[in-house]
N, C-alpha and C positions, 0 to 999 in steps of 0.2 A: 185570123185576120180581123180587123177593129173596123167597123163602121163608122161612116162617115156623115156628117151633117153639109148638105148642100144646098145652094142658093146660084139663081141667076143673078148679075148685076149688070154695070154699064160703068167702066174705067173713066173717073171724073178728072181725073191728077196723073200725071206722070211726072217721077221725079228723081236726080239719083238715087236717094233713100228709100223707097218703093213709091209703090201706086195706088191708086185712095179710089175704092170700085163703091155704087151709091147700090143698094139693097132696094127692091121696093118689096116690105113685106103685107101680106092681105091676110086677115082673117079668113075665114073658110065660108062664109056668106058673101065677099066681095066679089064673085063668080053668078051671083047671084041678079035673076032681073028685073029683083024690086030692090036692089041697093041702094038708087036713087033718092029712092022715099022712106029708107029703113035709116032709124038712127044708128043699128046698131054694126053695121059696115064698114069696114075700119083697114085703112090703107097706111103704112109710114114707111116714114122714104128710114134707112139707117146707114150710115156711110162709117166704111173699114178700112182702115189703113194696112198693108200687104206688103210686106218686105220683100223683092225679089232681085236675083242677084242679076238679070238678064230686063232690065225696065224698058230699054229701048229697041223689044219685040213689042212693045203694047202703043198704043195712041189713046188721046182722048174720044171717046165716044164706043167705043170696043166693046161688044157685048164681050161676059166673060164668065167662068162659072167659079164662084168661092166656095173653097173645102177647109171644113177643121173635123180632128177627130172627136167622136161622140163622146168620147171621155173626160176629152178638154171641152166640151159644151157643156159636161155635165156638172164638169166641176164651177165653169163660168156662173151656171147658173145657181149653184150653190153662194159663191163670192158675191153675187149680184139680187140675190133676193131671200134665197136660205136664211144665211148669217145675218143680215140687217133683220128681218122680220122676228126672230130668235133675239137679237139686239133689245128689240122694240117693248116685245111681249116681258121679256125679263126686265127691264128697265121700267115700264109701267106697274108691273107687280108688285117690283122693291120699293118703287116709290109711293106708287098707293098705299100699301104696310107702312111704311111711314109718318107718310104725311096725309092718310086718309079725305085723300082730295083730289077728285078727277081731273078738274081740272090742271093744276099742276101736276100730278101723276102724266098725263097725257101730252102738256106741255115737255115736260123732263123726259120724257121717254123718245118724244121728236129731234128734240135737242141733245138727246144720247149717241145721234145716228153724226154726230159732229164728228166727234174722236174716230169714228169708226172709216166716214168717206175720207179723212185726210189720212189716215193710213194708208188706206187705198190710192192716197194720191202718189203720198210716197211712195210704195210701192208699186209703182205704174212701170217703171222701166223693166222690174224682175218679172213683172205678169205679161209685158208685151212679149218677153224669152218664154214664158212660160207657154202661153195661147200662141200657135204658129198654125199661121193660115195659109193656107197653099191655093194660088189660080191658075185656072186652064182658060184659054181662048174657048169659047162655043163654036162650035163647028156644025 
């Protein structure tokens, strides 16, 4: 049986093409009750879009819980930080051998990650088949 990565949210969209649930994700000090005064605290809202075939069981405002499996997180996170940072480091290395200059080294290497997010853009339709996120109402 495959483990699952889970999240509360709150159903922002409903629509026939699915429903768009907003994340509030918190660091693990955010619980904490010097957060206030601590810089390093840290709350971000992340909104998912959810394909479901049955939309108009959900409303706006719906708590809700979002599930993907851990293997398509893991891959996610390979496609979203892995491969760029691999990107980065090779493309700064080739270029410093090169052109023995960090700054341009460092420039070129930023500007490497060009080719690489428009790939991903193009590829946005086969990754959304790809990553399937399943929601359950909070009960």
């Amino acid at each position: 049986m495959s483990s699952t990565i889970s999240h509360e949210g709150i159903v922002t969209r409903v629509a026939p093409e699915g429903i768009q649930v907003t994340i509030i994700s918190q660091s693990a000090c955010s619980a904490c009750h010097a957060k206030g005064v601590c810089s390093i605290s840290e709350m971000t809202e992340k909104i998912i879009d959810v394909s479901v075939p049955d939309f108009q069981e959900y409303h706006q405002g719906q708590r809700v819980v979002v599930e993907i499996k851990e293997s398509e997180g893991s891959t996610a996170v390979l496609w979203g930080y892995v491969i760029p940072f691999i990107v980065l480091v090779v493309a700064f290395s080739l270029l410093y051998f090169l052109t023995h200059n960090e700054l341009y080294a460092g420039l070129g290497s930023i500007l490497s990650l060009i080719p690489y997010y428009l790939v991903l853009f193009i590829l946005r339709n086969w990754m959304h088949k790809k990553f399937s996120f399943k929601v359950h109402p909070l009960e």
